[in-house]
C-alpha positions as CSV (number, residue, x, y, z in Angstrom):
1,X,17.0,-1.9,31.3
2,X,17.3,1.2,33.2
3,X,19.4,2.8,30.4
4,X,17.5,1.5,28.0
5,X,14.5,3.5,29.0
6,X,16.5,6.9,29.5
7,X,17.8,6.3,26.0
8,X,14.8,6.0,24.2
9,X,13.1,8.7,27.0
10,X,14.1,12.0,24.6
11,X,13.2,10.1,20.9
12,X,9.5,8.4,22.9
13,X,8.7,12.4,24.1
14,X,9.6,14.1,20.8
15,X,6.9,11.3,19.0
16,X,4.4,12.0,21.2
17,X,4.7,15.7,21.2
18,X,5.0,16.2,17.9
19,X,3.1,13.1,16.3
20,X,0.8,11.2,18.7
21,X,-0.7,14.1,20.9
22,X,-1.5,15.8,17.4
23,X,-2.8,12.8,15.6
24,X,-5.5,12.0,18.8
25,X,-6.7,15.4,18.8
26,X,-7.5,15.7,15.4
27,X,-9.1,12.2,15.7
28,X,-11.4,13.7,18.5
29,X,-11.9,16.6,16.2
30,X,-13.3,14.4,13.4
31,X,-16.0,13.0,15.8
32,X,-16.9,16.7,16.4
33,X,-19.9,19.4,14.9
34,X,-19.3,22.9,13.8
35,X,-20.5,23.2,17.6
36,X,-17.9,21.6,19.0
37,X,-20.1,18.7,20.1
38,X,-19.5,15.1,20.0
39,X,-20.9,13.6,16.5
40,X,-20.9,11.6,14.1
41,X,-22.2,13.5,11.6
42,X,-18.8,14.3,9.0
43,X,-18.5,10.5,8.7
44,X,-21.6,10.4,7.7
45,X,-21.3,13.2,5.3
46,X,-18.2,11.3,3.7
47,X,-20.2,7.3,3.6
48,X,-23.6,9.6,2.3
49,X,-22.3,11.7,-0.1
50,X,-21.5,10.0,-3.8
51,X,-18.7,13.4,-4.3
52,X,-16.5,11.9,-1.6
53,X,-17.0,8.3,-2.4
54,X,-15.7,9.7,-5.9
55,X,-12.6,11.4,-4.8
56,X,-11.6,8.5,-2.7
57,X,-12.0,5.7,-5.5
58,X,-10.1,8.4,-7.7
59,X,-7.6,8.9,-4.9
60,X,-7.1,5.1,-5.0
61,X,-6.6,4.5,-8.6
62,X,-4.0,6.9,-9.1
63,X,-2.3,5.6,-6.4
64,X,-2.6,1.9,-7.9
65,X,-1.7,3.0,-11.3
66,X,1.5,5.0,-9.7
67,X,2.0,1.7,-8.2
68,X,1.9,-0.4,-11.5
69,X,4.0,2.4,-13.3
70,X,6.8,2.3,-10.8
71,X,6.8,-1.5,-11.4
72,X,6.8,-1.7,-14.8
73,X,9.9,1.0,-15.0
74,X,11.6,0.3,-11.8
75,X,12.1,-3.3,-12.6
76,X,14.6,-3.3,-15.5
77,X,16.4,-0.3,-13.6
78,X,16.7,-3.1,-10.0
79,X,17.7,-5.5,-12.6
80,X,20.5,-3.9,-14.1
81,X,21.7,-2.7,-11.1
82,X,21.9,-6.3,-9.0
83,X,24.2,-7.4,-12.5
84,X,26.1,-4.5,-12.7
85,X,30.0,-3.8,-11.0
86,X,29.8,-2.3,-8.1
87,X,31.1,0.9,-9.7
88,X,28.2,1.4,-12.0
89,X,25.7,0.0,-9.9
90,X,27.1,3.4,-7.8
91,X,26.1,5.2,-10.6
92,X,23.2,4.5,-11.1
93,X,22.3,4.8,-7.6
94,X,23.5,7.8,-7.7
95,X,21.6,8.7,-10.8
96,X,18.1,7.7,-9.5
97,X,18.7,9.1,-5.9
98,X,19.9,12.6,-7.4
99,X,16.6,14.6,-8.6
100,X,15.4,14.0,-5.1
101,X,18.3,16.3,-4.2
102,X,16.2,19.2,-5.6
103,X,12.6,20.5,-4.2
104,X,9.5,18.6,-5.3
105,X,8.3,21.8,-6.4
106,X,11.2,22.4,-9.4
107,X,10.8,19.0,-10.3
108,X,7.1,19.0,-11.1
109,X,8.0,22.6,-12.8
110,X,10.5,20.7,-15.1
111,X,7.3,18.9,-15.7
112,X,5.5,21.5,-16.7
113,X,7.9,22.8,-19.6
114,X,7.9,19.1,-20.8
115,X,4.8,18.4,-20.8
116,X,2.9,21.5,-21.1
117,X,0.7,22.8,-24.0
118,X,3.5,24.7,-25.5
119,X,6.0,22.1,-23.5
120,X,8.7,20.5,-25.7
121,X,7.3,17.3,-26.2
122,X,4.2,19.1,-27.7
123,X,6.5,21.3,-30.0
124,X,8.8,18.7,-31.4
125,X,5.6,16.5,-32.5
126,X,3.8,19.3,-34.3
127,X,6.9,20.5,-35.8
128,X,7.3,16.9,-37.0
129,X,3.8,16.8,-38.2
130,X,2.6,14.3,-36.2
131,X,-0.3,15.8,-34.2
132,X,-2.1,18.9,-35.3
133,X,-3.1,20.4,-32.0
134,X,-1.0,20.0,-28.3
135,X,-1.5,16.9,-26.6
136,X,-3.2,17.3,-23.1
137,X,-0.6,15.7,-21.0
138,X,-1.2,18.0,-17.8
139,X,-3.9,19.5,-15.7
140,X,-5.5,15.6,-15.8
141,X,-5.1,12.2,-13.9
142,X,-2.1,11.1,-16.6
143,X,-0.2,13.8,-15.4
144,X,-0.9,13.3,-12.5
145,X,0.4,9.7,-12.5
146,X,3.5,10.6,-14.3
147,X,4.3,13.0,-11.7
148,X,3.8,11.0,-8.7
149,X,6.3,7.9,-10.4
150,X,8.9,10.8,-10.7
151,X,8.3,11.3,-7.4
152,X,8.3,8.1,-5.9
153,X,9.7,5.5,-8.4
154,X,13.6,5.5,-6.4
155,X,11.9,3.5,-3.4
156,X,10.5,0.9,-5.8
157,X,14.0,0.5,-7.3
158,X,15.9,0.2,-4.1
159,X,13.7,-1.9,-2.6
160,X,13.7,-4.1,-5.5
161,X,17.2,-4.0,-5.8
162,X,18.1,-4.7,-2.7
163,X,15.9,-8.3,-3.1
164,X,17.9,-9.2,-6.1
165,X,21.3,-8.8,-4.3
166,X,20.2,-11.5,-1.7
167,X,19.7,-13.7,-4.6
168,X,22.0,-16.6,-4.6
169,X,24.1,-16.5,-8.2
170,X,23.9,-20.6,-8.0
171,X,20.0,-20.9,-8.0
172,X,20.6,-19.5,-11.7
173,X,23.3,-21.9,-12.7
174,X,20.7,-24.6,-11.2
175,X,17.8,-23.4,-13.2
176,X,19.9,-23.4,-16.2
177,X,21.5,-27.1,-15.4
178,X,17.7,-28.3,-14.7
179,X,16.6,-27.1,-18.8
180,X,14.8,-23.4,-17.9
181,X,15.5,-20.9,-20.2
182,X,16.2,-16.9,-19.5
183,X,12.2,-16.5,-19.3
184,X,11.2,-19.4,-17.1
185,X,14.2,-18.4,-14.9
186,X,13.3,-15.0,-14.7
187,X,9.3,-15.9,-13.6
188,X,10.2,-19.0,-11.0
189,X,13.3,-18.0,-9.5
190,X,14.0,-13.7,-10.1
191,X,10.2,-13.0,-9.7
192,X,9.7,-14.5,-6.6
193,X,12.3,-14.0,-4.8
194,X,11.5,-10.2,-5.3
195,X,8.7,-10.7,-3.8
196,X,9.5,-9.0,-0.6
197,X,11.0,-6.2,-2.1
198,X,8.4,-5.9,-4.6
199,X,5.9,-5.6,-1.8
200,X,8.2,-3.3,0.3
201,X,8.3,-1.0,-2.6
202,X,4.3,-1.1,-3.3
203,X,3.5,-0.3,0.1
204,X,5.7,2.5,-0.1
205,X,4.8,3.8,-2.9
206,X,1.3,3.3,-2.4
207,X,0.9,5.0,0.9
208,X,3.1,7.8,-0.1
209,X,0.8,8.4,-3.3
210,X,-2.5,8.4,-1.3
211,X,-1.1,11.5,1.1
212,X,0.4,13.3,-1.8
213,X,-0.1,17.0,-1.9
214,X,2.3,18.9,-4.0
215,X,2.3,16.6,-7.0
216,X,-0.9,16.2,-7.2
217,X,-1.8,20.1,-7.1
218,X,0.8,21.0,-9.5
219,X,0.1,18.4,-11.8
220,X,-3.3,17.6,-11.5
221,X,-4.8,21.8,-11.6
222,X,-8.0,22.3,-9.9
223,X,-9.5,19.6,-12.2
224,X,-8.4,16.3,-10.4
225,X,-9.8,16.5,-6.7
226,X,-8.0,14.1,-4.3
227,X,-8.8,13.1,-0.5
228,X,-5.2,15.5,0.5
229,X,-6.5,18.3,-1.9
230,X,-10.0,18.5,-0.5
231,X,-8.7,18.3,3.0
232,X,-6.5,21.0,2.6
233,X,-9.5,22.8,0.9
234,X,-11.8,22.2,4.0
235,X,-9.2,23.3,6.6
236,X,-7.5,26.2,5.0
237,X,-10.4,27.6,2.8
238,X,-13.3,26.6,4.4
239,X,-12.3,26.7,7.6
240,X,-14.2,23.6,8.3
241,X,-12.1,21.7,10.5
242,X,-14.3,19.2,12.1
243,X,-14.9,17.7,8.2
244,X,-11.0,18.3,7.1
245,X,-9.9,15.9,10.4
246,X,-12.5,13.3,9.1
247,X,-11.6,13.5,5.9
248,X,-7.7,13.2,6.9
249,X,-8.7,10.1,8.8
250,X,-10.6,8.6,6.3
251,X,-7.3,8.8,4.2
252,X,-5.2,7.0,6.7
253,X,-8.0,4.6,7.4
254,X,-8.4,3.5,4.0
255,X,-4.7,3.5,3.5
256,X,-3.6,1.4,6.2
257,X,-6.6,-1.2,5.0
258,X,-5.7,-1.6,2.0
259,X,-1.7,-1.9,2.4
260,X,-3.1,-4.4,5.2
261,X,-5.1,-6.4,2.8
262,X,-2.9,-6.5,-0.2
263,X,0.1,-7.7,2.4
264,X,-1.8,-10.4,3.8
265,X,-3.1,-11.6,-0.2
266,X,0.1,-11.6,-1.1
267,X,2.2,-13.7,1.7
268,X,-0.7,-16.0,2.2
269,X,-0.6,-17.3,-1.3
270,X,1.7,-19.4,-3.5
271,X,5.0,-17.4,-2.3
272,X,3.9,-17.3,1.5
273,X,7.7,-19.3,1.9
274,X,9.7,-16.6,0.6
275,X,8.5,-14.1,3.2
276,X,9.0,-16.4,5.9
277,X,12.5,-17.5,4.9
């Protein structure tokens, strides 16, 4: 026990020097006036004021719909990979894990030539003739959405992947024997069995897109406000950092409710036994 505690001593002090000590001041910061005085009134600023309300129901649906993207792409990639040799499933690995090798920041500027006004995806469908004028695929919430899946779309494939390699092979053979074609297979035995990673890879995803700051400046402009972006706004611009802490908090309050709802909605339903096995 003893050597227990003197192991963890050095990792337990670095958290709370660097992590806990900050987080509880900033929480008694939030709770304070311009006058330093103990108040309630930034809460209230954020429950009274339809702007914030706004930004966090916008803050939550572009998380949500990063969420669903990373789904609907990730999937076929985790499925491929659990029936690939080990060799390409390597590869692909590899593939997917590689652009997070390079800075956030030069991948969102990749974005930018691709999907700019005068980006390539613009120029080879006017010079095809099929739009007259540049798309809008930046500076608005769909950008923003595409680059936050970019961003975050490997942890829904891992996750998803690694619930598909714990699938026994002979539950398929059984499904086949018992008359279920490839589609029924895929929804009563593949789907929920993913389950967990599915909801591993949600929550991270999820709670990674609600404190997202670089994306969602680079490919959102000045024109898609966010909970992060307005904080930062607050503290570094405004200097108001009373209302930046309570905004910050409001963030992390909302995000850990939600991840908390949607776990307990999902393993309390129809598939609560594949969690607990």
């Amino acid at each position: 026990m003893r050597t227990a505690v003197l192991l963890l001593a050095p990792a337990v002090a670095v958290l709370l020097g660097v992590f806990v000590l900050p987080m509880l001041y900033i929480l008694l910061m939030s709770f304070q006036n311009k006058q330093e005085h103990i108040s309630l009134v930034n809460y209230a600023t954020l429950v009274q004021d339809p702007y914030y309300l706004q930004v966090l129901w916008r803050t939550i649906k572009l998380s949500l719909l990063t969420v669903l993207a990373c789904l609907v792409f990730g999937y076929p990639v985790a499925m491929y990979m659990a029936q690939a040799s080990s060799k390409m499933r390597g590869i692909v690995t590899f593939l997917i894990i590689a652009p997070h090798l390079v800075s956030v920041v030069i991948r969102n500027f990749g974005w930018v030539i691709l999907l700019g006004e005068k980006g390539l995806i613009n120029n080879v469908l006017m010079q095809a003739g099929l739009i007259d004028k540049p798309l809008r695929l930046m500076y608005n919430e769909l950008g923003v959405v595409i680059g936050l899946t970019d961003s975050f779309m490997v942890y829904m494939v891992l996750a998803i992947a690694t619930s598909m390699y714990q699938i026994d092979v002979s539950l398929y053979k059984a499904a086949g024997i018992l008359g279920a074609g490839k589609l029924r297979t895929f929804l009563n035995v593949v789907v929920p069995m993913t389950l967990p990673g599915m909801l591993a890879g949600s929550t991270l995803v999820f709670s990674l897109s609600m404190s997202s700051f670089v994306t969602l400046a680079l490919m959102g402009g000045t024109s898609v406000k966010v909970l992060p972006v307005i904080a930062y706004e607050k503290i570094m611009t405004e200097l108001n950092w009373q209302l930046g802490a309570s905004i910050s908090f409001l963030l992390l309050f909302s995000t850990v409710a939600l991840v908390t709802l949607f776990t307990r909605l999902v393993e309390t339903k129809r598939y609560k036994e594949v969690f607990s096995s």
